[in-house]
DRENFIDREN-621694 format. One line per 8 residues: for each residue x, y negated, z of C-alpha. Coordinates in nm, 2 decimals, decimal comma, always signed. Layout:
DRENFIDREN-621694
X Y Z | ...
END
This chain:
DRENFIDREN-621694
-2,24 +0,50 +1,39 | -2,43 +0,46 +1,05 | -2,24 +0,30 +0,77 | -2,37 -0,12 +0,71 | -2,55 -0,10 +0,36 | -2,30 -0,29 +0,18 | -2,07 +0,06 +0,22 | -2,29 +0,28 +0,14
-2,24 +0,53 -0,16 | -2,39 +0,36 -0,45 | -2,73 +0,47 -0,58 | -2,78 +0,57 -0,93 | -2,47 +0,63 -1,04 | -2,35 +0,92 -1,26 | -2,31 +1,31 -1,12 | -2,01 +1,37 -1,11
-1,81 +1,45 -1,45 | -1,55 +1,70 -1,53 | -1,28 +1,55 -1,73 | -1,25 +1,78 -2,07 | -0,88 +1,94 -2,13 | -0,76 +2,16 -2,38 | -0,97 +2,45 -2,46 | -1,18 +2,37 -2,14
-1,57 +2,35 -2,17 | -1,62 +2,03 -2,33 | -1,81 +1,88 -2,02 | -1,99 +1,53 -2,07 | -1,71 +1,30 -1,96 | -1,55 +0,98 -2,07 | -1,49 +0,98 -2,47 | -1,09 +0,96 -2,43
-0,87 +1,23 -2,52 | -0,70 +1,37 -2,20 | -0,36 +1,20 -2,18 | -0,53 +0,91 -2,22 | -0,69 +0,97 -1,84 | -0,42 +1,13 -1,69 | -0,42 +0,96 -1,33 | -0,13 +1,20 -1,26
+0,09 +1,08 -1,56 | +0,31 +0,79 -1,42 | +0,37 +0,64 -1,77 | +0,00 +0,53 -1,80 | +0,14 +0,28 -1,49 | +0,46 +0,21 -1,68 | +0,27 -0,12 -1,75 | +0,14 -0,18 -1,46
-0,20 -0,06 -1,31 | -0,41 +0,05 -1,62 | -0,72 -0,17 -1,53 | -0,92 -0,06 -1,86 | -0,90 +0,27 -1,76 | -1,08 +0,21 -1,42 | -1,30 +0,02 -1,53 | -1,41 +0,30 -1,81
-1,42 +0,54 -1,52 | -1,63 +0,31 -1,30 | -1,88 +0,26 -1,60 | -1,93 +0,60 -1,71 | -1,76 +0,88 -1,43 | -1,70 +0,68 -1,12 | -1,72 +1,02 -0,95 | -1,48 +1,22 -1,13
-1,34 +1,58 -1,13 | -0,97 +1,52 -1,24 | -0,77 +1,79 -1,39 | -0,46 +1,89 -1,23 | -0,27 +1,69 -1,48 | +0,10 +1,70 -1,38 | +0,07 +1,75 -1,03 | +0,29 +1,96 -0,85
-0,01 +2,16 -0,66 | -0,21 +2,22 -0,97 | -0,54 +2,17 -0,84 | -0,84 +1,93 -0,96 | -0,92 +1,62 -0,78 | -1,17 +1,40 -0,71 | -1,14 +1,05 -0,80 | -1,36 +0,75 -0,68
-1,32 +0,40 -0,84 | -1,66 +0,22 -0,72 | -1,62 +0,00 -0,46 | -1,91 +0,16 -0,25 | -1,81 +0,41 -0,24 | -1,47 +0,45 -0,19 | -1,55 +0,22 +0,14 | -1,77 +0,49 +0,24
-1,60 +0,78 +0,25 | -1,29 +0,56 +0,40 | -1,51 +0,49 +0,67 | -1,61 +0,87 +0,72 | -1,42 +1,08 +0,95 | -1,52 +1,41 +0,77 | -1,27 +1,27 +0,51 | -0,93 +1,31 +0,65
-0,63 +1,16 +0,61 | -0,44 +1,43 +0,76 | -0,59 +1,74 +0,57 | -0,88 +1,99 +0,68 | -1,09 +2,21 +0,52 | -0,86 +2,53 +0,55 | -0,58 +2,38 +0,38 | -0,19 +2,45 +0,50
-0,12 +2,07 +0,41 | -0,23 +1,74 +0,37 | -0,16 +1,37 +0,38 | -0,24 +1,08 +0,20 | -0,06 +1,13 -0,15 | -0,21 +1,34 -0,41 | +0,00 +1,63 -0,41 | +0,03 +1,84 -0,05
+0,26 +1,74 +0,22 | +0,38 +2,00 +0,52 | +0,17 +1,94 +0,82 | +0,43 +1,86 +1,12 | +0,64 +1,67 +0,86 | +0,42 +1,40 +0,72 | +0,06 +1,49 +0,80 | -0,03 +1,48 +1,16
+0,31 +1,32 +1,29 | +0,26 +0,96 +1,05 | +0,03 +0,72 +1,17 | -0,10 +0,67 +0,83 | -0,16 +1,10 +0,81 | -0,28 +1,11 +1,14 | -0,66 +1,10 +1,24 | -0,87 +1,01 +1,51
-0,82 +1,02 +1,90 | -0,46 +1,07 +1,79 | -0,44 +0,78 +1,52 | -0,64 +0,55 +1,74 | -0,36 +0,59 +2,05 | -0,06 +0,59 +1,77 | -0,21 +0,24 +1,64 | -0,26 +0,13 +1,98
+0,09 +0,18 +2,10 | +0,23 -0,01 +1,79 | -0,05 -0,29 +1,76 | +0,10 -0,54 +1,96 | +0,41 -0,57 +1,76 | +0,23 -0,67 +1,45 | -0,08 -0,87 +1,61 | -0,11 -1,25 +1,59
+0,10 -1,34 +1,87 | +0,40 -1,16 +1,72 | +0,35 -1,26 +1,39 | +0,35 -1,63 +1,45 | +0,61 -1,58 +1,69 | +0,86 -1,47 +1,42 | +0,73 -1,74 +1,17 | +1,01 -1,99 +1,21
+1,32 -1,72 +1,08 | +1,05 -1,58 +0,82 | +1,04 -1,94 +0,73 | +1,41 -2,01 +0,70 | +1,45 -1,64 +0,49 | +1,18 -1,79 +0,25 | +1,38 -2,11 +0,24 | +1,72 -1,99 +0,18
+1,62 -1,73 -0,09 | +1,42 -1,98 -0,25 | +1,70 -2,25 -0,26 | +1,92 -2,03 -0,40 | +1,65 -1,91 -0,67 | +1,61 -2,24 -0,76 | +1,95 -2,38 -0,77 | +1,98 -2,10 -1,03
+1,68 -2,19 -1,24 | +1,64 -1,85 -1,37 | +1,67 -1,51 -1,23 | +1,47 -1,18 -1,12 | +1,21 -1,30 -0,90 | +1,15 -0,94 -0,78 | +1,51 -0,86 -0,72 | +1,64 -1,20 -0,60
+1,36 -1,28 -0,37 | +1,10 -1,09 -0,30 | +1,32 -0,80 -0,25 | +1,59 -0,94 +0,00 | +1,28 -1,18 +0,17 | +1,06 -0,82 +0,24 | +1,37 -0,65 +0,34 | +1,50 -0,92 +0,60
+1,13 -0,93 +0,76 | +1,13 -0,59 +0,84 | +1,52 -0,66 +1,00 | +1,37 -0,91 +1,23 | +1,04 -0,71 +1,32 | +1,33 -0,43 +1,40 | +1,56 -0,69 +1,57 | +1,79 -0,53 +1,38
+2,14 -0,71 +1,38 | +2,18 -0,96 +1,10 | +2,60 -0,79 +0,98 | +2,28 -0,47 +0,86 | +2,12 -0,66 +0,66 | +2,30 -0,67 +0,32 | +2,31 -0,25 +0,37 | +1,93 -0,23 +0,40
+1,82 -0,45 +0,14 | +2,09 -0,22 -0,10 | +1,90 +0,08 -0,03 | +1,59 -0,08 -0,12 | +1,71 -0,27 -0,41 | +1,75 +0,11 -0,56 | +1,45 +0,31 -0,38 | +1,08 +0,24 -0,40
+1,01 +0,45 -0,11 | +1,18 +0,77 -0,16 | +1,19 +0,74 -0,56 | +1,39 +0,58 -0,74 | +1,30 +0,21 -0,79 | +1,33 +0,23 -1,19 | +1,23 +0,62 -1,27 | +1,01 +0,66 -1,03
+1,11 +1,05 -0,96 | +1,32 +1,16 -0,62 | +1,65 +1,22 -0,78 | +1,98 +1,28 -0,56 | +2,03 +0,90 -0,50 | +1,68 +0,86 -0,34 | +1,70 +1,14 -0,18 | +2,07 +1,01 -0,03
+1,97 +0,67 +0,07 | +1,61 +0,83 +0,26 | +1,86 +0,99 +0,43 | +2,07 +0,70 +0,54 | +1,76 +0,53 +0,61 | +1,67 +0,83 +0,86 | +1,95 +0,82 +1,03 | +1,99 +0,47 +1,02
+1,66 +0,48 +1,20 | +1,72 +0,69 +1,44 | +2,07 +0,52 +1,50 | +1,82 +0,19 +1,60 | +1,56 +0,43 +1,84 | +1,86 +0,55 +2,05 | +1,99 +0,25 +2,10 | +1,69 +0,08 +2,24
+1,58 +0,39 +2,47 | +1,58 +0,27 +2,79 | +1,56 -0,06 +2,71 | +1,17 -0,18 +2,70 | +1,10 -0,47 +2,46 | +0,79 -0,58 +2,25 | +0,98 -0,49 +1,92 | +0,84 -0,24 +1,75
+1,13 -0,03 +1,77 | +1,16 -0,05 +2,14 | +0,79 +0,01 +2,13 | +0,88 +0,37 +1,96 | +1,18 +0,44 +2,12 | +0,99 +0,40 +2,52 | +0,63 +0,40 +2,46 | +0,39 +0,71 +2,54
+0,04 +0,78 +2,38 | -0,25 +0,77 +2,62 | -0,39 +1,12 +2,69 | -0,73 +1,22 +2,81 | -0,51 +1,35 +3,14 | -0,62 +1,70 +3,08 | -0,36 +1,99 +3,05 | -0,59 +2,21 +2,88
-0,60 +1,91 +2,61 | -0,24 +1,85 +2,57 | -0,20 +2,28 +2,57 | -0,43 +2,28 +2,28 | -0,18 +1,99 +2,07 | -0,35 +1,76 +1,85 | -0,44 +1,40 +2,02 | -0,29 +1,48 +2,33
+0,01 +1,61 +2,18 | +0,34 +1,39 +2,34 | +0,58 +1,22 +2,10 | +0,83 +1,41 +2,02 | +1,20 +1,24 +1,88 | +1,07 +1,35 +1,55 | +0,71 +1,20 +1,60 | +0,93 +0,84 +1,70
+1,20 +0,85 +1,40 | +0,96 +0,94 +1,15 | +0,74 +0,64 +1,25 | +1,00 +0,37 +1,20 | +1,15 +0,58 +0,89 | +0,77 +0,51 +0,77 | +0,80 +0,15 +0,88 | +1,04 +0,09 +0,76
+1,00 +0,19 +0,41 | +0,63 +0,03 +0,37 | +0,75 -0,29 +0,57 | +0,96 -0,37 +0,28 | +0,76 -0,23 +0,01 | +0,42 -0,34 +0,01 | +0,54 -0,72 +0,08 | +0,79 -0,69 -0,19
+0,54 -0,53 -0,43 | +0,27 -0,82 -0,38 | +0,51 -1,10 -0,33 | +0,65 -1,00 -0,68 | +0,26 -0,98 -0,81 | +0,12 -1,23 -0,67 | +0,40 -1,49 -0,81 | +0,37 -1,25 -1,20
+0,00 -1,40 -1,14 | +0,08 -1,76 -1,08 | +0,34 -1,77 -1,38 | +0,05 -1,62 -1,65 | -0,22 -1,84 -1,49 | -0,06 -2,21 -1,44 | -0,39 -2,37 -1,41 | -0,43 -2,15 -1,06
-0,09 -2,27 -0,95 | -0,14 -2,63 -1,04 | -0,46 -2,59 -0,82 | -0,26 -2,49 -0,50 | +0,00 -2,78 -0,59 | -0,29 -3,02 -0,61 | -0,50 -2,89 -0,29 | -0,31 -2,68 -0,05
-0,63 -2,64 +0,14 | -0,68 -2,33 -0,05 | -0,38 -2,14 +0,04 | -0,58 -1,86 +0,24 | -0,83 -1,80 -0,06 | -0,51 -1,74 -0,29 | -0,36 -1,52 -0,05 | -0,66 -1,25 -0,03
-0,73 -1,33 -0,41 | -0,32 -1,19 -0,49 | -0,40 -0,95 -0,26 | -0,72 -0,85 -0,47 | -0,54 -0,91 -0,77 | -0,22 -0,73 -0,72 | -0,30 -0,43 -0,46 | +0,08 -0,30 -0,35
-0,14 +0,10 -0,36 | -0,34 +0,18 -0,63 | -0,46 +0,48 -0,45 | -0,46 +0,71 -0,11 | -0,58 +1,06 -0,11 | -0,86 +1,21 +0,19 | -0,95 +1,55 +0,25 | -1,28 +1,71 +0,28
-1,30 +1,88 +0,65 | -1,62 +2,08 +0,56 | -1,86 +2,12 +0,23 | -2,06 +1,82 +0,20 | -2,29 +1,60 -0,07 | -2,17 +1,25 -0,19 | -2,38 +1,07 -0,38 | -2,57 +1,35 -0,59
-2,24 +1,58 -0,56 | -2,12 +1,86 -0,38 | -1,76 +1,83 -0,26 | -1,63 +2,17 -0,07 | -1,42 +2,22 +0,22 | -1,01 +2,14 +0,08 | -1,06 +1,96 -0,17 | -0,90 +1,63 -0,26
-1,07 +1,31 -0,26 | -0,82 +1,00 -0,44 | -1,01 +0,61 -0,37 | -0,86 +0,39 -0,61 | -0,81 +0,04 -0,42 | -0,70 -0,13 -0,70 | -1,05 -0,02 -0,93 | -1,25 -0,11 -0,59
-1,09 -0,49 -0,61 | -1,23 -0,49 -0,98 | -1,59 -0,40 -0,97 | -1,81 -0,62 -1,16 | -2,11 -0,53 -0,84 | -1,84 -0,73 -0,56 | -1,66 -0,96 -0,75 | -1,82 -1,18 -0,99
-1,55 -1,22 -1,31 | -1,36 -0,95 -1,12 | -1,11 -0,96 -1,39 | -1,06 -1,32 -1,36 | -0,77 -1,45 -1,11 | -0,92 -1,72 -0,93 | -0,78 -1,87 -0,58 | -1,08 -2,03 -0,51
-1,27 -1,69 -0,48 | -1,53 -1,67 -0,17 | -1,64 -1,45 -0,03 | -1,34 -1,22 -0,12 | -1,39 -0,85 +0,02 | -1,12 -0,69 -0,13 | -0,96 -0,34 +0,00 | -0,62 -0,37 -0,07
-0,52 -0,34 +0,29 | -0,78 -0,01 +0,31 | -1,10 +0,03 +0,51 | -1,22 +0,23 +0,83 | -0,97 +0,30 +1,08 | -0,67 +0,33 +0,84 | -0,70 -0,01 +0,77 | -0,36 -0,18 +0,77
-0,18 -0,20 +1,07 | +0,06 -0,53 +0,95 | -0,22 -0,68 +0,76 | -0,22 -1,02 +0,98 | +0,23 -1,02 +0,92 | +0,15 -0,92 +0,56 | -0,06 -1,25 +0,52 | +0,17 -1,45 +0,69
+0,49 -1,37 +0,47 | +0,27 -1,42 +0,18 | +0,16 -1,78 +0,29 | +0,52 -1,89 +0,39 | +0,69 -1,76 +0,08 | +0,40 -1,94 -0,13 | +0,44 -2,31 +0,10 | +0,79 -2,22 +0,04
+0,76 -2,20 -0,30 | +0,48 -2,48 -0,36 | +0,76 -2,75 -0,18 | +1,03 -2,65 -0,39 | +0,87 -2,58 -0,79 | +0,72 -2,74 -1,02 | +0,64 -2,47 -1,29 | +0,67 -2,11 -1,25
+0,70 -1,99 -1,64 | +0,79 -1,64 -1,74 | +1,17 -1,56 -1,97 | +1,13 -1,19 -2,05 | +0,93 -0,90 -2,01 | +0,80 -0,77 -1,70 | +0,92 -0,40 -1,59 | +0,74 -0,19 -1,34
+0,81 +0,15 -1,19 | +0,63 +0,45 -1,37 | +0,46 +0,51 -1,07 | +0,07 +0,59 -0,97 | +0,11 +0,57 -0,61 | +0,33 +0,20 -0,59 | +0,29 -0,06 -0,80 | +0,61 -0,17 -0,82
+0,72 -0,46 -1,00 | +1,08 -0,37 -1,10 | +1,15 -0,68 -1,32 | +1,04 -1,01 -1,29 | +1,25 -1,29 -1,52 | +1,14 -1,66 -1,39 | +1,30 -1,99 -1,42 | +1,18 -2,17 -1,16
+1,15 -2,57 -1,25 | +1,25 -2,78 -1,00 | +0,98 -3,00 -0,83 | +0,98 -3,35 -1,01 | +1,09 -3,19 -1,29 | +0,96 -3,18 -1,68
END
């Protein structure tokens, strides 16, 4: 199928640059010194996403050669930030999200994971036939149907969070709500009974992920509560075996992926491969984790935006007929992944340059949702913003599989919010994790004013 113009790699833009590093060659590339575009270095995100940066890189070397940096693999990668075309290659299965191109691992995340382990058993490491049969087993939990049909508890966690929040007046906003509110979503997409909850939203109170919510690094209490959640998952699947539902757990635990019926297929693995136990607990174990943490991470964003831009929460309290434009405009604004990682399958050319076989590609959502050539003012937060093509919940057929629940949380915690406060105004500094991959807001000090209140 050809790729619609408006994804297309852009024309005219730099070849690709090599970023200079000590005692390299000196190659033509963005006049910074190199710490100062370290993508790998999670301090440059210690402040959030470093917006400047992209947008240098998008000017002068939107197709860049990065340096190994601090990676753990040690190898250069490439690194996309126009909006073109980063759609493109999303959209282009010679760019895999499971790996390729004579490598021994893969995945979506800069440095190599295992194949077996992440790549090719995840549905977001997993290509297609076998991603497309993955996604349709799971689709049904997380389409419209299902998402309005858990709108009425999703409304009462909103509503109790918030009543607390504002019967306090001030608090951590990223801690106190959007925190617990994420977390107790993903207990009722799981059906997951209610005397759990309080242990699930501890674990993610102190992980982002598998890191540590605050450092940012795997250290022995990440690693500890992944475990728990592991088990804790697969405590859920075994209990539900047997037992068909249209939860998404009891999805995992009894569904089957559709096959092409040949044996010679399924002997060869691949798409046709059955689930496995593994394939099942590692599926929920994933999400799990980005059920709570991509809703966390833009709830917690989305409200940082509203509390530094007061004029664009007045105008949702005034007219709250533009709800749905604020919700893609957070989601443009506040991207819960600045990046995923793709894989060149074979050697090929990408506007003017040669990428070989291996190597890694990064597309930087959060630099697509800025560029000046899709989003007029792009670095102005506006929820009246039509048309509003942002990327945040990916492109091609890795596009989000909870996109339609992900909006839905968003718009009841924001009607939630809009009958309840009057003012949303900032009483410290804002925290984030060091982290390139999440952007993870770890503090968030609000006092929330009461509606009818000066």
């Amino acid at each position: 199928m050809s790729t619609p113009a408006h994804l297309a790699p852009s024309t005219g833009a730099p070849t690709a640059t090599a970023l200079s590093t000590p005692g390299g060659a000196g190659i033509a590339g963005p006049p910074a010194t190199p710490g100062d575009l370290d993508l790998t270095d999670g301090t440059r995100f210690a402040d959030g996403i470093p917006y400047d940066l992209l947008a240098r890189l998008r000017a002068e070397a939107p197709v860049l050669l990065h340096p190994p940096g601090s990676s753990v693999d040690g190898e250069a990668f490439w690194v996309l930030t126009r909006y073109a075309d980063i759609a493109a290659v999303a959209a282009d299965p010679v760019f895999s999200s499971q790996g390729g191109g004579g490598r021994s691992g893969g995945g979506t995340h800069l440095d190599d994971l295992p194949l077996g382990v992440h790549p090719g058993v995840l549905i977001g490491m997993t290509d297609d036939p076998r991603h497309a049969r993955l996604r349709d087993l799971l689709q049904p939990a997380f389409d419209h149907e299902a998402a309005r049909a858990l709108e009425p508890e999703i409304r009462a966690r909103a509503a109790a969070l918030l009543d607390a929040a504002v019967e306090r007046g001030t608090g951590n906003f990223a801690t106190e709500v959007a925190g617990p509110f994420a977390t107790e979503v993903v207990g009722l997409l799981f059906d997951a009974p209610r005397t759990d909850w309080p242990t699930l939203t501890g674990w993610t109170h102190a992980v982002a992920g598998l890191v540590n919510r605050t450092t940012g690094v795997v250290d022995d209490q990440s690693k500890a509560i992944g475990l728990s959640v592991g088990e804790y998952c697969g405590t859920l699947l075994v209990g539900r075996r047997g037992c068909p539902g249209a939860d998404v757990v009891s999805r995992l635990a009894n569904g089957e992926l559709a096959t092409d019926g040949t044996p010679a297929a399924a002997a060869a693995g691949a798409a046709d491969r059955p689930l496995t136990e593994y394939d099942r607990a590692a599926n929920l174990n994933l999400l799990f984790l980005t059920g709570v943490e991509q809703p966390r991470n833009t709830a917690a964003s989305g409200v940082l935006a509203l509390a530094e831009h007061p004029d664009q929460w007045n105008l949702l309290r005034a007219d709250r007929s533009l709800l749905p434009r604020a919700i893609e405009e957070i989601l443009r604004w506040a991207p819960p992944n600045p990046y995923n990682r793709r894989t060149a399958r074979r050697d090929v050319d990408f506007g003017g340059t040669h990428i070989r076989a291996g190597q890694k590609v990064t597309l930087w959502w959060a630099s697509a949702n800025r560029d000046e050539s899709v989003f007029p003012h792009a670095d102005r937060f506006d929820v009246r913003r039509d048309p509003n093509p942002h990327l945040s919940f990916g492109a091609g057929e890795h596009s989000c599989l909870a996109g339609e629940l992900a909006r839905l949380e968003l718009r009841v915690l924001l009607e939630e919010l809009l009958d309840r406060v009057e003012r949303i105004e900032l009483t410290g500094p804002v925290a984030w994790t060091p982290s390139n991959k999440h952007a993870v807001v770890v503090d968030l000090p609000v006092r929330l004013v009461p509606k009818g209140q000066r």
